[in-house]
N, C-alpha and C positions, 0 to 999 in steps of 0.2 A: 504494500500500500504506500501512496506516496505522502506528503508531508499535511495534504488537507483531507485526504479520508482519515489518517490518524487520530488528526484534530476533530475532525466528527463525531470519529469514536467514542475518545474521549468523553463528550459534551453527550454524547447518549445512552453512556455509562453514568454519569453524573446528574441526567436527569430523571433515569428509572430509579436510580437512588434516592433522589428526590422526592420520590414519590411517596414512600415510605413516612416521613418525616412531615408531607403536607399533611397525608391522613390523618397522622397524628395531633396537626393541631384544628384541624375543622372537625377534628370527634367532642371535640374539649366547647364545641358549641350547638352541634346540629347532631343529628340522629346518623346514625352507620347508613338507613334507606336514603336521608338527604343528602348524605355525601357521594353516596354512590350515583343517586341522580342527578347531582350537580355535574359530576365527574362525565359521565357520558352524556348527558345534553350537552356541552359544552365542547368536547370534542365530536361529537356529529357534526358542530354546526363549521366546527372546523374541515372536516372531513369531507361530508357530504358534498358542497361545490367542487372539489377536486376527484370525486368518485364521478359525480355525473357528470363532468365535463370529458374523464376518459374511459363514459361510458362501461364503468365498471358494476356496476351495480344489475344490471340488465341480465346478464345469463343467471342468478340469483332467484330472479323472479319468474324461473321456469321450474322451481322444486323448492315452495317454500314451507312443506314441512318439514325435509330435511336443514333447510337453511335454520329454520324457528329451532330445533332440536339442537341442532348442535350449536348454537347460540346460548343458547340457557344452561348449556354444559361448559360451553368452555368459555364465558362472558359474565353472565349473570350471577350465576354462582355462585362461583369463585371469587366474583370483586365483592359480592355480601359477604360471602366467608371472612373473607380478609381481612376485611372494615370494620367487621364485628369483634374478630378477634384481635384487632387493633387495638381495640379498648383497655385488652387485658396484657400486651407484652410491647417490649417496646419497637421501635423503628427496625432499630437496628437486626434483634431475632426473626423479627417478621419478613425482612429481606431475604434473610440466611434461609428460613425455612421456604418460602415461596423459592428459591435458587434450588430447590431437591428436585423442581418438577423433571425434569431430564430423566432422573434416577425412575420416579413412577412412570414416565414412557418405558422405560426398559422393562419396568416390573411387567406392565400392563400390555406389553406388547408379547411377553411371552404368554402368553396367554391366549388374546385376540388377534394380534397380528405375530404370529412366529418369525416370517421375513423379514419382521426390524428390529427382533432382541438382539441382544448384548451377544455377542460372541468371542469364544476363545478367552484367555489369562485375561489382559487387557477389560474386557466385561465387566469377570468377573471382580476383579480388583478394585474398579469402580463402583458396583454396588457395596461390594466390600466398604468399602473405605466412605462411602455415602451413608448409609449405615451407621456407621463408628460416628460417626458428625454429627446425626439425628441422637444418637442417644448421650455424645455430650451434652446437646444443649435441652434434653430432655431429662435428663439424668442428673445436670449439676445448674444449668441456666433457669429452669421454669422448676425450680422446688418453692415459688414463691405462695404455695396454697393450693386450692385449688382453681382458683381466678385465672392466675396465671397459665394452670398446666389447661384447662378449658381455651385458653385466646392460643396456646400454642395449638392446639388439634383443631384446633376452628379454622387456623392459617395453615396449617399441614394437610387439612382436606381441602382447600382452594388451591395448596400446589394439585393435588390427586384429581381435584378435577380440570383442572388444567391440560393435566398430561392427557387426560380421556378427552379433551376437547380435541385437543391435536392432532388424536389418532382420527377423530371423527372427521377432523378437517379435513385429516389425507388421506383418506377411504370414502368420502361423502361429498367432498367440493377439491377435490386436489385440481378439477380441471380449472377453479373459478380463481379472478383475480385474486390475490392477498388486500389491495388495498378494499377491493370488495367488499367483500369476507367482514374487516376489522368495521367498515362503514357499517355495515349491517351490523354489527353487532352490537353499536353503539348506539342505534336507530331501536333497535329491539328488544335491546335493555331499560333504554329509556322509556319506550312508551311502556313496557311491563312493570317498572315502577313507579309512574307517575301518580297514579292514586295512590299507593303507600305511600309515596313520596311527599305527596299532600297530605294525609292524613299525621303525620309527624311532623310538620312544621311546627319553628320554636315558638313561644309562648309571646316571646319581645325578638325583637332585631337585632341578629347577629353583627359583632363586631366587624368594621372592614378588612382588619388581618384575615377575620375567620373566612370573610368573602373573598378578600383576596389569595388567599389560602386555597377555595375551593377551584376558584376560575385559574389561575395558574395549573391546578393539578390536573383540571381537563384541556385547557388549550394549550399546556405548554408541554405538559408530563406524559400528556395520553393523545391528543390528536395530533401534536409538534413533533412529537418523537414518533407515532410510526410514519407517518412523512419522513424524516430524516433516517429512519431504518431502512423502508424500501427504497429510499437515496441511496445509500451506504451501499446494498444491495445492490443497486444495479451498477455500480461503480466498482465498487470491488469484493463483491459476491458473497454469496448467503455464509461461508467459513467464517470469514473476517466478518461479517457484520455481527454473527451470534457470537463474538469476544463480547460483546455489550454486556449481554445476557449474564457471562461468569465477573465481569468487573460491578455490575453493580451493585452489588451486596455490601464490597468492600466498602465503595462510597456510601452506603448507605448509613455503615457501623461510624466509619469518621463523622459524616457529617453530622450523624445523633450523638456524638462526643459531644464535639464544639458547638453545636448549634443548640442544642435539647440538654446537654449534662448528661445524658445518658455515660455507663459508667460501664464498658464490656468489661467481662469478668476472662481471664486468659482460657477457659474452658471453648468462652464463645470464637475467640482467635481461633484454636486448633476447630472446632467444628465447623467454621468458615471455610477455612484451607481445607478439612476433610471431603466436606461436601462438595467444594468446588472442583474438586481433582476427581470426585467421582464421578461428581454431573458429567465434567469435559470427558470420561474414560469410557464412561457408560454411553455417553449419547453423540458421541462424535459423529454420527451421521444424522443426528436429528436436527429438525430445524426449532427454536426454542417458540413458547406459546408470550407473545408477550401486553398481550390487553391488561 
């Protein structure tokens, strides 16, 4: 890659990290349904113009119960999951653990899809060692109660559904655009929560950090970045773009250092480096899920 896909990179490793850390402070005013609905109407609105202008969205709307299905698996989900369990762990683990989905592709593909498990040493090594990661930070990071060890499995099953979104994507839409795909699911998520989404507004008016907070996480974290992904992509290809994917965890845990006080414990260091060596060993042919 040359010196400004780098810098790309960079910047779209730093803003899936990002993400982390916005969640965390629009929970601290709005309900997990408001921010998740903030969060995808606001990259739709990003989105959407640039889907219909390259006519992406169109072969979609030739098989839209399988489009709606695998929406709600790999979109819906998962960002409630997340959100919810945001409440209860911090930025930084919630990166770490959402960074396993790779590892649930491999699980999950031995199973439903045998053609894209893990094979030979190399594989195995990475579940291995993906594994060992998940139970540092469940073993010594989330002994905070049961609050705590509840927001870790709540964020460990939005990686899991994640990973089953992805298979569904490339068994179910692998012929349809990516940026498609991500448009639609932002359009589909939204209108699916907008009455809960209404039904949970706050009592008083949120703070403008909290707003500011929400609008950046959807137009800048969620419809900014996969713009700049399938950039990246088409520039120097789907390898080099999913380094994103294993770097942003890192940025994650820094920037809830300095920005939030967050305090990683060295347990959460080694289960960072575990998992991320596993994700990359176990899923090296996979393409990562990243709404």
């Amino acid at each position: 890659m040359n010196r400004r896909a780098w810098s790309q990179l960079i910047v779209l490793s730093a803003l899936w990290g990002t993400v982390y850390l916005l969640i965390e402070i629009t929970l601290r005013e709005l309900s997990p349904t408001l921010v998740v609905l903030g969060r995808t109407a606001s990259a739709a609105a990003v989105l959407t113009p640039i889907a219909l202008h390259r006519q992406a969205l169109q072969p979609l709307l030739q098989r839209p119960r399988a489009v709606i299905e695998t929406v709600l698996m790999q979109s819906t989900a998962p960002l409630l999951l997340l959100t919810v369990g945001q409440q209860y762990v911090s930025a930084g683990i919630a990166s770490i653990l959402v960074g396993a989905q790779p590892l649930f592709v491999a699980l999950l593909a031995m199973r439903f899809a045998p053609q894209e498990r893990p094979r030979g040493r190399q594989g195995a090594l990475g579940l291995l060692l993906g594994l060992l990661g998940l139970v540092l930070l469940f073993g010594i990071d989330l002994r905070g109660g049961y609050q705590a060890l509840l927001g870790g499995l709540l964020v460990l099953a939005s990686a899991v559904c994640y990973a089953a979104g992805a298979l569904m994507i490339r068994h179910r839409l692998a012929d349809a655009e990516p940026l498609g795909v991500a448009t639609g699911a932002m359009l589909i998520t939204t209108v699916a929560l907008l009455i809960p989404g209404l039904f949970s507004l706050p009592a008083s008016m949120p703070s403008l950090p909290a707003l500011g907070a929400l609008l950046v996480l959807g137009v800048v974290c969620t419809g900014g970045t996969l713009v700049l992904f399938y950039t990246l992509i088409s520039r120097s290809g789907p390898a080099h773009a999913a380094l994103a994917f294993y770097l942003s965890p890192a940025f994650a845990v820094v920037l809830g250092a300095v920005l939030l006080q967050e305090q990683p414990a060295i347990s959460t260091v080694f289960g960072l480096a575990a998992i991320v060596a596993g994700a990359i060993l176990a899923g090296r042919s996979q393409k990562p899920t990243v709404l």
